[in-house]
N, C-alpha and C positions, 0 to 999 in steps of 0.2 A: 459461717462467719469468714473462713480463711479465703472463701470463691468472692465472696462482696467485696473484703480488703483488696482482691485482686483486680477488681473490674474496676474498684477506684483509682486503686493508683493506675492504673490505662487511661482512663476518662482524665485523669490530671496532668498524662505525659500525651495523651493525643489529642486537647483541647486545645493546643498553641494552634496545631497542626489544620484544623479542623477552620479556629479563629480566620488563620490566615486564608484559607481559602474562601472562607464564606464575606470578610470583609477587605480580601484584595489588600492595596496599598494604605486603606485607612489605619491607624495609630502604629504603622510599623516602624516611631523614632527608636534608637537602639537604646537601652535602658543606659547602658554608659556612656551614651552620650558622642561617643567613638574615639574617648578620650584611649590615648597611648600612653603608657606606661614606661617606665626607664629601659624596659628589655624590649621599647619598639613593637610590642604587638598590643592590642587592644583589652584592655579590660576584661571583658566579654565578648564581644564580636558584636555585628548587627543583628546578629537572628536572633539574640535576645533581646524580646521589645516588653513592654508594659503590655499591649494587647493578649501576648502570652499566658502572661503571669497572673494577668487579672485574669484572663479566660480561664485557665486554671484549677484558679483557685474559686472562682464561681459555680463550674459545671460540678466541679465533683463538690462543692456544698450542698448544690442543690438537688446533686442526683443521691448522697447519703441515707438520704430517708427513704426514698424509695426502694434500697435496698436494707432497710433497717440499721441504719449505721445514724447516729445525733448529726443534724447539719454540723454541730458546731467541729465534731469529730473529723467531718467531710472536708471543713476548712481546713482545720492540723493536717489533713493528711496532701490535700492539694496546697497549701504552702508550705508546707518540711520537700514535698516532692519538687518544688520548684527552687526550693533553697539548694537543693544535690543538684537539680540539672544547672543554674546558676555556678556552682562549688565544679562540678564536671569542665563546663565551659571556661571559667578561669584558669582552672589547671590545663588544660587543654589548649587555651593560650599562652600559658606561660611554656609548653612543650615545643610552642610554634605550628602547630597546628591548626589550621584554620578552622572558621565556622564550619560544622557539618562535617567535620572530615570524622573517618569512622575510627573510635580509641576504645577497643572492646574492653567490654568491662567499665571503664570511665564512664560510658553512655548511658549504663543501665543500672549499675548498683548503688550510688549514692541516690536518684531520684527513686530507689524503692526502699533502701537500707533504711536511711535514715529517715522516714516517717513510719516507718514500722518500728526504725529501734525506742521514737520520744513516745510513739503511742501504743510501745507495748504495754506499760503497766495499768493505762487507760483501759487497754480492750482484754484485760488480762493474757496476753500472750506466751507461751514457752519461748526462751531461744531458739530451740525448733523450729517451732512455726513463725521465725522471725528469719531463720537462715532459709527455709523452703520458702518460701511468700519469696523472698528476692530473687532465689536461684530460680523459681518459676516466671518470676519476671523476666528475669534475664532471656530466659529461652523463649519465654511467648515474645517477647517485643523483639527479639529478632527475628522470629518466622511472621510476623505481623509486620513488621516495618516492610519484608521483601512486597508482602500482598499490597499493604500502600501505594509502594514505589509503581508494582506492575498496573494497579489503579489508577498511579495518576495525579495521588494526595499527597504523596513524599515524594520531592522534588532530589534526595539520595537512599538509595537502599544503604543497610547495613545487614 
């Protein structure tokens, strides 16, 4: 179960990634609209768009059952994962940071934290296996982002 949770939350932080390549400039409006904020930096930034989010939160629904995970399970887990990289992003604006710029840790632990912490009691989870599921994200999705980058699909390493 802990390897399935993991390919999920992958599938729901590299489906933006995946979206934008496969459909270029179609639905990349920025979800905020590119509305600025009192402290002069943007809501969110541009690179989060709807196309994202809904990509998302679609692939890892539909890829859940195939790994024996409830679609519905696959949804919570690909929109709590998009609600942290959203939560990331903002903070990461408000730091002054631009879209994309690399804020270790900011990048990787809310969009894995917190859909493991709302669907631990769901999938009966230890704390344990709540604190390793993320700190194994954190490490795979850095040595995967580098593969990305040298691929071609991620437009920044981290």
């Amino acid at each position: 179960m802990e390897f399935n949770l993991l390919v999920l939350l992958f599938i729901a932080n590299g489906s933006p990634i995946v979206a934008r390549s496969l459909l270029g400039e179609r639905f990349q409006d920025a979800l905020d609209g590119g509305r600025l904020l009192k402290d002069g930096h943007p809501l969110l930034g541009h690179s989060k768009t709807m196309r994202g989010v809904v990509s998302a939160i679609l692939a890892t629904a539909l890829t859940a059952p195939l790994l024996g995970v409830s679609w519905w399970i696959g949804l919570l887990i690909g929109s709590l994962a998009m609600l942290g990289d959203l939560l990331s992003s903002f903070l990461k604006r408000r730091l002054g940071l631009h879209p994309s710029a690399m804020a270790l840790g900011l990048d990787q632990i809310p969009e894995s934290f917190i859909p493991l912490l709302i669907c631990r009691p769901l999938l009966d989870l230890s704390w344990s296996q709540v604190f390793s599921l993320t700190l194994a994200f954190f490490f795979f999705e850095l040595l995967i982002s580098q593969l990305l980058y040298r691929l071609g699909i991620r437009k920044h390493p981290y």
